[in-house]
N, C-alpha and C positions, 0 to 999 in steps of 0.2 A: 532715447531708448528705441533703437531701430527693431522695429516689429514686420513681422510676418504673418498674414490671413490668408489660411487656406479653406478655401473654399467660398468663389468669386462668384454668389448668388444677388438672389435678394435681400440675404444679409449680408454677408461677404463685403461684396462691392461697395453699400452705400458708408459700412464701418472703417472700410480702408478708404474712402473719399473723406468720412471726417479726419479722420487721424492725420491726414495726409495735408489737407487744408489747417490746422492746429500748429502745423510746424515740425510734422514727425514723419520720420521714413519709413515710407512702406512697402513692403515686400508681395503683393499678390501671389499666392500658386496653388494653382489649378491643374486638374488631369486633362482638362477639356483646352485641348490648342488651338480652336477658334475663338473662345472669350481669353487669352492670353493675347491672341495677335492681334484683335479687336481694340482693346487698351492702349496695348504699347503703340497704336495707330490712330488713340484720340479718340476712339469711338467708343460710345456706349452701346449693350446690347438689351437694358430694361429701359421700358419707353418714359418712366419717368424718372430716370436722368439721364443731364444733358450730357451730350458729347463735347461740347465745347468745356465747362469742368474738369473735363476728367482730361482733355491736351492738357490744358492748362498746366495742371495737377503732372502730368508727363514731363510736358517742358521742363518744371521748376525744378523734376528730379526729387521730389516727396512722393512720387509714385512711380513703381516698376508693375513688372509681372513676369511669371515664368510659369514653365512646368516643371523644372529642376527641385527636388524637395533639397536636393545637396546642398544650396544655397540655405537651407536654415542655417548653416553655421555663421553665416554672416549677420545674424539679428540677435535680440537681446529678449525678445519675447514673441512666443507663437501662439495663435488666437485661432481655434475651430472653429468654421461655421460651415458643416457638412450636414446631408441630411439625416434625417432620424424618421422612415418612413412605419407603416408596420406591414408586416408578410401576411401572406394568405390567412392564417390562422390568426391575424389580428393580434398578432404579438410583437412587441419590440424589435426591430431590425437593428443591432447596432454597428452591422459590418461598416458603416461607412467612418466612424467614430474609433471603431478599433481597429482599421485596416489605415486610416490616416496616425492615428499613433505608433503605429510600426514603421510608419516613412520617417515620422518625425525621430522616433528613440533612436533609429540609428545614427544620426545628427545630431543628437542631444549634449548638452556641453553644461559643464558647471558654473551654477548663477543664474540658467536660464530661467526664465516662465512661461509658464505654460498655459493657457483659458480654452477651457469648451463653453463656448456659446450655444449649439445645439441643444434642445429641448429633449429632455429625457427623465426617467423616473430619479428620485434620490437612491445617492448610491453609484452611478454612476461611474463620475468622476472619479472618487475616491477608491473604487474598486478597481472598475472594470479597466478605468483609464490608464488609473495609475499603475497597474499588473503589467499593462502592455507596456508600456514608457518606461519600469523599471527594468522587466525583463530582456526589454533589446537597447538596452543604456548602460545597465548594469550599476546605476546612478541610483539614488535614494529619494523620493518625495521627501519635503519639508526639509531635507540636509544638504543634498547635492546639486537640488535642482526644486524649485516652488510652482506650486502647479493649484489652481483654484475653477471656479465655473460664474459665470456672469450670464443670467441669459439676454436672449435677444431680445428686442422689442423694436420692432420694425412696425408700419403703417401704411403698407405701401396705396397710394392712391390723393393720401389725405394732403394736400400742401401745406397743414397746418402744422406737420408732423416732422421735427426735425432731431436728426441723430443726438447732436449735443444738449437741446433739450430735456429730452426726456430720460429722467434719471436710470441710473444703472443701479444696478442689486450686485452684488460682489461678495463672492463667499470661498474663502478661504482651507488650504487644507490644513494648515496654521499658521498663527499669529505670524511669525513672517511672509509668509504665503500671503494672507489677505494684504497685508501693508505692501507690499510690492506690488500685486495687482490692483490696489486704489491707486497707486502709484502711475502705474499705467493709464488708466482710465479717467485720470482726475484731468491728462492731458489733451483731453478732447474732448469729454462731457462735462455739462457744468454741477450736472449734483451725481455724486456717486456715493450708494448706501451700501454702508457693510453690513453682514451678516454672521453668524457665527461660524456657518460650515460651510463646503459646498453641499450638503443637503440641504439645506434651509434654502440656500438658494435657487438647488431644482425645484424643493418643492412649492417654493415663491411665484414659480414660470407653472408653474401644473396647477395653482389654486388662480391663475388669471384667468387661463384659458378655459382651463372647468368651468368656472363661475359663467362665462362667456353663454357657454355651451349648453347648461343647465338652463338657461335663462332665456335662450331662443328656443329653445325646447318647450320651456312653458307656451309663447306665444306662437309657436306652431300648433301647439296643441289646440290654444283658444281659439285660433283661424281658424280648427275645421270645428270646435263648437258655436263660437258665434253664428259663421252660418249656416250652418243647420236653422239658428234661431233667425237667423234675415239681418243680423248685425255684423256691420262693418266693422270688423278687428285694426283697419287703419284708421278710422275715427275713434276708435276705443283708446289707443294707442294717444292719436293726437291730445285729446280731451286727459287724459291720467298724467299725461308729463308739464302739465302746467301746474301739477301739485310740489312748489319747492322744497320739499325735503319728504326723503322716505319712499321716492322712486327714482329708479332709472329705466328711460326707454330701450328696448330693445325690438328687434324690428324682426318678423318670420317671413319666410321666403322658399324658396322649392328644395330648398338641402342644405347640407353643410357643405364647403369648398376650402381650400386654400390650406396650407399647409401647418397649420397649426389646430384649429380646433375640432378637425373629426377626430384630429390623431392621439395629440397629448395627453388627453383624459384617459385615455386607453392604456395608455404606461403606467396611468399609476393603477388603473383598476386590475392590470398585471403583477407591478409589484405587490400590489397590497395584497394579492391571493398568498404571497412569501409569508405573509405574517399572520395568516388567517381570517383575513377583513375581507367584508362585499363592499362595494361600492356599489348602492341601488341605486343614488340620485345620478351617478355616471351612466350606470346601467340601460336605468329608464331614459335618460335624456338621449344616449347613443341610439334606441329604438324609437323613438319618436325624431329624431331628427332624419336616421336612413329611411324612417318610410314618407317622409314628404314627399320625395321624387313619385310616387306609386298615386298620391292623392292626387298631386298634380295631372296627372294624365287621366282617371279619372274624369276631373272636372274637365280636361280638354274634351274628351268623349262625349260628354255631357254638352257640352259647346258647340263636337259637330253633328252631335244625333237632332238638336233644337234648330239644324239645317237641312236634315235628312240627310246627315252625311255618318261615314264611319270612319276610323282611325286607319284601318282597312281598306287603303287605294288613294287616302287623302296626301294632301301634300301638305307639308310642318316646317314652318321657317320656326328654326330657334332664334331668340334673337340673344346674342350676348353668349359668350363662350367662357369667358374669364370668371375667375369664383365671386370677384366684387366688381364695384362701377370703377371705370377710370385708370386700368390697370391692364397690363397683357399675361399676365400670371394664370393658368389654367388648370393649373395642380389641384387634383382632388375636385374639382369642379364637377356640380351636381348636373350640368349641362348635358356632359356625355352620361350619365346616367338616366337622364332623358332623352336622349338620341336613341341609345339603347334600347330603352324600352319600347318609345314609339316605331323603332324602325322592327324590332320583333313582331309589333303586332301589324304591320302588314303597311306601314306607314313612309312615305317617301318621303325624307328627311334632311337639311338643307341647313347651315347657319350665315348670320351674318354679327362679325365683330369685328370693327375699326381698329384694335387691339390687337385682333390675332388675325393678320390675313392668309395665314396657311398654318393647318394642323399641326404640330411637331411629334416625332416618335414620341410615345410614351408605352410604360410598361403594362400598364394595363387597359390602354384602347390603341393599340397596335394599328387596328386594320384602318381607323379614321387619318390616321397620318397622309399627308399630301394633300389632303381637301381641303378646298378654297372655301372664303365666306365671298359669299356672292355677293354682288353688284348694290349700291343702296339707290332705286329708281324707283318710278311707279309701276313702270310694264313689269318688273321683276318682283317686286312686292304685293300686286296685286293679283300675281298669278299662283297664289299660294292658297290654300282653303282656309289655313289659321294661322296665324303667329304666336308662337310660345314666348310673352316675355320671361328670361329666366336672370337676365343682369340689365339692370339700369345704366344704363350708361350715359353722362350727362351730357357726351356731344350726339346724342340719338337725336333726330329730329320727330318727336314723338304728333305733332298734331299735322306732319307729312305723314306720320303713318296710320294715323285715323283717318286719313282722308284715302289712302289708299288700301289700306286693307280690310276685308268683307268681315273678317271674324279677328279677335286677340284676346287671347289667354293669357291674365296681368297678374302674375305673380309675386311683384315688387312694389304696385299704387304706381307705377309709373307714368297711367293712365289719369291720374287723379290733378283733377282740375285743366285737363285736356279737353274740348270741345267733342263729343261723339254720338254717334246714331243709338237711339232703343236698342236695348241686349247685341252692341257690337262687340262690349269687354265686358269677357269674363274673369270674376279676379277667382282666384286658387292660391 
């Protein structure tokens, strides 16, 4: 079954490397004709994967790439993985899901299949998707052409974490719909679970990530009750998960980041207002998680008044730009919302991340685009007032940076069990 993914991301990319490694041909296409020419030249553009793969994967001829959507006609199934951000007003963005279904219906051919991958409320698929793909196809869901929703489940950072692994969810717009896309799916991943709809299976992707989300929100919380009380929320932490059943750890830290859990939660506490539901555990967990960046700084303050200093005129290495450790992914990243903050209040502001050696445009921190993460040395590290840890990143040389730096703001325990001076790190 020669397949087609559009949309060469952080999902995209590593779904069309499995498929393509399995024995199946695959079609890349993209509107971005830097990560098309990147490919078809052997290169990768996510720093964890390798470039050598994905030639490989080129050479064999199980991997193309184009910007051409007209080339869907040459494939037997098309697979979405396009964003699903949300707008100003915190509401579902779905142009990117229905403006990609307009490239696709016009191409659209009888027997095809169709999967969104992207993370969206229930309903979706079945609606919104299917409107578009019938109306410029002229073709029928479930009769002319089978169309279902799988979401994604991506790990980037983790190496433990591998595509064919970890099972798929597959939800059908009927019975022949799901059996053609297990179809699909069965050829690359080793366990793939059907479902009865494609809602059942958006809302499968919406109860992960909630859950996620809800649950850092609790221990964000704890963090700033604990210490009030003079208890360490990461030993609280360590000590609780040694109980074999009936927990799981979850770990608080300056914000939410990365393109899944500030957002998702938020499509359904959108759809659900359709059907007359509040969602308070989303609600509250969304407000308790956008105000950590606010506490964080804060305690920075706190950090440099116990030097006689203020946030006002000082200088703030952030350390770590990326949403998690071990990634170059900076979507949503609670970093620039602390960049933000400290450079409004009068603060000269500075990052360093192994990950991301230069800013890239983004739509909502514009003006940071083009700046460099500075130097990792002592003269450059040590000429900073504070260091804001905000991502741990495991090739940091953290007990160089105890030696070098006067004050550090540890937001992650990155600090913990690192050799360090009397009140050098403050955790937040």
């Amino acid at each position: 079954m020669k397949t087609a993914v559009v949309g060469l991301g952080y999902v995209g990319l590593p779904l069309s490397l499995q498929f393509a490694r399995s024995g199946v041909t695959v079609l890349g296409l993209d509107v971005d004709p830097a990560k098309v020419e990147a490919l078809l030249a052997g290169q990768s553009y996510i720093k964890h994967i390798s470039s050598a793969e994905v030639a490989a994967l080129v050479k064999s001829g199980h991997l193309s790439a184009s910007t051409d959507f007209g080339r869907i006609r040459e494939v037997e199934a098309v697979i979405i993985c396009v964003p699903t951000p949300l707008n100003r007003n915190r509401e579902p963005d779905l142009s990117f899901i229905l403006e990609t279904g307009r490239s696709i219906a016009r191409h659209l051919q009888k027997g095809m299949l169709v999967v969104l991958e992207s993370t969206t409320y229930p309903g979706t698929t079945d609606e919104d998707l299917r409107a578009v793909l019938e109306n410029g196809s002229g073709l029928k869901a479930g009769q002319d052409f089978h169309l279902a929703f799988s979401p994604e489940r991506e790990d980037p950072g983790n190496p433990a974490s591998q595509v064919a692994l970890i099972p798929k969810v597959v939800g059908g717009y009927s019975p022949a719909c799901l059996k053609k896309a297990v179809a699909l799916y069965s050829r690359a991943v080793k366990t793939v679970v059907p479902v009865s709809s494609c809602r059942a299976a958006e809302a499968a992707k919406l109860l992960e990530n909630t859950f996620r989300g809800v649950n850092i929100a609790l221990v964000n919380e704890l963090k700033i009750v604990y210490n009030a009380m003079g208890i360490d929320i990461w030993e609280v932490i360590h000590a609780a998960k040694t109980k074999p059943f009936g927990f799981m750890p979850f770990y608080p830290g300056p914000g939410l980041g990365g393109h899944c859990i500030p957002i998702d939660p938020f499509y359904l506490t959108w759809k659900a207002r359709e059907f007359g539901q509040n969602t308070r555990f989303i609600e509250l967990a969304g407000e308790i998680n956008t105000s950590m960046p606010l506490y964080v700084v804060h305690q920075l303050a706190d950090a440099l008044n116990a030097r006689q200093k203020s946030i006002n005129g000082s200088s703030v290495l952030v350390l770590g730009l990326a949403y998690k450790p071990d990634v170059d992914d900076e979507r949503e990243s609670p970093s620039y919302v602390l960049m933000e903050m400290l450079k409004t209040r009068g603060a000269r502001v500075a990052y360093y991340d192994p990950y991301v050696p230069v800013i890239k445009p983004t739509r909502e921190h514009a003006h940071w685009a083009g700046t460099q993460s500075v130097a990792w040395n002592q003269e450059t590290i040590k000429a900073f007032d504070v260091v804001l840890i905000a991502t741990n990143h495991s090739c940091v040389n953290y007990r160089e940076l105890a030696e070098w730096a006067e004050c550090i703001v540890d937001t992650r325990n990155a600090m913990g069990g690192v050799p360090t001076l009397p009140n050098q790190v403050w955790k937040a």
